[in-house]
FIBA-294234 format. One line per 8 residues: their letters; for each residue x, y, z of C-alpha. Coordinates in steps of 0.5 Angstrom, whole numbers, padded with zeros to 4 digits. Each point is the difference from the previous one (the first is absolute). Last residue first. Example, Ala and Ser with C-alpha at 12.3 -4.5 7.8 and 13.67 -1.06 7.14 Angstrom:
<nodes>
sa = 0027/-0002/0014; -0002/-0007/0002
</nodes>
This chain:
<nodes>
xxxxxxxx = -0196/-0101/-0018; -0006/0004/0000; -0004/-0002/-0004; 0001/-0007/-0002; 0006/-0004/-0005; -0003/-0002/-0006; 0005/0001/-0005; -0003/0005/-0002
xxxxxxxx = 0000/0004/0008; 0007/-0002/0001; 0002/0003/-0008; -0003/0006/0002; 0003/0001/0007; 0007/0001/-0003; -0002/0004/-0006; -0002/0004/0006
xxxxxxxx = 0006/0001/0004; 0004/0001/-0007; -0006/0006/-0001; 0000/0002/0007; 0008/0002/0000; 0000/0002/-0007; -0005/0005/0002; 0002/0002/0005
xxxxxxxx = 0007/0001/-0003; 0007/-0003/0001; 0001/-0004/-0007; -0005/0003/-0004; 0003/0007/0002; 0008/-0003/-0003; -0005/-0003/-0006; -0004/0006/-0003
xxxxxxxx = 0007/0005/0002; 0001/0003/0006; -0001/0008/-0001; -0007/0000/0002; 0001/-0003/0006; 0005/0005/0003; 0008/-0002/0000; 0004/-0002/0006
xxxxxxxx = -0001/-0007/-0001; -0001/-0003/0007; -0003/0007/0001; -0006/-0001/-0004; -0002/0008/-0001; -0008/0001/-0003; -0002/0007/-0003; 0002/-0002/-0006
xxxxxxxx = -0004/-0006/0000; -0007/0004/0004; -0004/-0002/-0006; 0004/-0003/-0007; 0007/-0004/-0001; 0005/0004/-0004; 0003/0007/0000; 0005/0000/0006
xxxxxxxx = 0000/0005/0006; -0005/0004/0002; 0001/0005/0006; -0001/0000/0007; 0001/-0008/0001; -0004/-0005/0004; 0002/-0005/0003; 0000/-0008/-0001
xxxxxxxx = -0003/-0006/0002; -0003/-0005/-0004; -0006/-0005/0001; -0003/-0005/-0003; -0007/-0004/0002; -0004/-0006/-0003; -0007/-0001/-0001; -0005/-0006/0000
xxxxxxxx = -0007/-0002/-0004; -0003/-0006/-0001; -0007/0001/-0003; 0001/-0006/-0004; 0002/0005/-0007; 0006/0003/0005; 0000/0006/0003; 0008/0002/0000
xxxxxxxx = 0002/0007/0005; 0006/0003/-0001; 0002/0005/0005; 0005/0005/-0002; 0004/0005/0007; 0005/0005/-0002; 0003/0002/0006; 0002/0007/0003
xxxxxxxx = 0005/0003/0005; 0001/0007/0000; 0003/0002/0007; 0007/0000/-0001; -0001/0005/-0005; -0005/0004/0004; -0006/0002/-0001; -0002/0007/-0002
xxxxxxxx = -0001/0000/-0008; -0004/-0007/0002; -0007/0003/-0002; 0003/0003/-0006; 0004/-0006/-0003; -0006/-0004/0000; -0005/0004/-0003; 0006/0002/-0006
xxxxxxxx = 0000/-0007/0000; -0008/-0001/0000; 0000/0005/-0006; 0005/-0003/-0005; -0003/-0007/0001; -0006/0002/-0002; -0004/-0006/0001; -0007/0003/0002
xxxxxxxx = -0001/0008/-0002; 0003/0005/0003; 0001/0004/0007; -0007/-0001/0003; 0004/-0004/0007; -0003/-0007/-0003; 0002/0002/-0006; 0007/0002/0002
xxxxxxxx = 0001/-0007/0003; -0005/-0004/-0005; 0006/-0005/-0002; 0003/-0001/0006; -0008/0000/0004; 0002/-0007/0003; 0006/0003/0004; 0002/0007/-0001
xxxxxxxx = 0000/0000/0006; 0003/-0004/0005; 0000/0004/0006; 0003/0006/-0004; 0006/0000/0003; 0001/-0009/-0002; -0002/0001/-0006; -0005/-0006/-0004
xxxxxxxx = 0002/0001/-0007; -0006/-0004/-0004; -0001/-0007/-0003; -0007/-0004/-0003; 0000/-0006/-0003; -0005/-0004/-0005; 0000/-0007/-0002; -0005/-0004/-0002
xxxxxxxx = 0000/-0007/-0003; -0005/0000/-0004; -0007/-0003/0000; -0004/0002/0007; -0001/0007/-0002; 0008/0001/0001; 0001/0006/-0002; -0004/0003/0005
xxxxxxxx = 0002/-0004/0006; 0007/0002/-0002; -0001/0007/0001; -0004/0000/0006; 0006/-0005/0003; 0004/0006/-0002; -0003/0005/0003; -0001/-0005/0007
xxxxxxxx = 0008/-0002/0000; 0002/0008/-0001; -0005/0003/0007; -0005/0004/0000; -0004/-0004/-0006; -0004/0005/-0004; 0003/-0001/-0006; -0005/0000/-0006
xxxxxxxx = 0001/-0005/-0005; 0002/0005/-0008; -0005/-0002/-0005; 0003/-0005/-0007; -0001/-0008/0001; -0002/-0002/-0006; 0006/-0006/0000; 0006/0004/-0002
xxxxxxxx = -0003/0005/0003; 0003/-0001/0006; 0007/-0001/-0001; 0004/-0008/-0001; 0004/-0003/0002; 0001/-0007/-0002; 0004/-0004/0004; 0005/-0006/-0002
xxxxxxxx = 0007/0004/0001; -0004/0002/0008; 0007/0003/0004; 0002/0004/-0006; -0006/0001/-0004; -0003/0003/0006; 0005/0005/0002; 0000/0002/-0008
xxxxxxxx = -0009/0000/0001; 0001/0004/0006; 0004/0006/-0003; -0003/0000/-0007; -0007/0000/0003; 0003/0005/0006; 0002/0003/-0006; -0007/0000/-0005
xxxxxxxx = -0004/0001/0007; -0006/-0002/-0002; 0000/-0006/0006; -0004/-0005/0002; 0005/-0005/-0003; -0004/-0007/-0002; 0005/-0006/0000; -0001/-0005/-0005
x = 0004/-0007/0000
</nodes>
């Protein structure tokens, strides 16, 4: 089973495609050039669920099974932001290029200088959308929630991870190891939820049930 990642994200590829291999041993993940697909899909959405079933769609070409994801930070003081412009925060706001992760931290840090600890609650979101070669499509939704620190801790993960503190571990995501942050995070959460509603809808069970 070939499942096509609409992503060029060589970590988020290696993140989803551990994820995968555990809850689907038999899939086969592969990116997008692997089957000549090389442009970036373009993320108008305004919401996680329509980016990533964009992204999907896109890979899918009515052959493969597609699968894209889109994730973010959403921050409760700043009304939910960064959200679905995570990645392109400090590039949205003309600070840097898109997908800097060192710019859109500093970002964020700057416009929560003046809040609160006890007010500085944020989620990681991840939806992750399939779109199968029938034209079926489906997602699936995890969250975590978290707070925001006012310094870097920890030198794993990528994005916002060493910004991200999980309270049930006291320790911020990016100094989790790769198996401690798969068991708790968004990601792990959608995937498992997914991996799930993948092997329903292969064994012919209909959208949405």
């Amino acid at each position: 089973m070939k499942l096509i990642l609409a992503s060029h994200n060589p970590k988020k590829i290696a993140e989803l495609r551990s994820l995968l291999a555990e809850c689907l041993p038999e899939a086969e993940v592969l990116p997008p050039d692997a089957v000549g697909l090389t442009g970036e899909v373009e993320e108008t959405g305004a919401t996680f669920e329509e980016n990533a079933l964009l992204k999907a769609r896109a890979v899918s070409q009515g052959r493969y099974i597609g699968v894209g994801d889109d994730s973010g930070l959403t921050v409760d003081a700043l009304n939910g932001e960064p959200g679905v412009w995570s990645a392109r925060f400090a590039a949205r706001s003309g600070l840097a290029g898109e997908h800097d992760d060192a710019a859109n931290n500093r970002l964020l840090l700057e416009r929560l200088r003046e809040v609160p600890d006890g007010a500085r609650g944020a989620a990681f979101v991840c939806c992750i959308a399939c779109v199968l070669p029938d034209g079926r499509s489906f997602t699936v939704r995890g969250e975590v929630r978290g707070s925001i620190l006012r310094a870097y801790r920890g030198a794993g993960g990528f994005g916002y991870d060493p910004l991200f503190l999980y309270a049930p571990l006291g320790r911020s995501f990016a100094e989790l190891t790769p198996a401690e942050k798969n068991a708790v995070s968004h990601r792990g959460v959608a995937l498992r939820g997914f991996a799930a509603r993948l092997a329903r809808e292969l064994a012919g069970g209909a959208p949405g049930d």
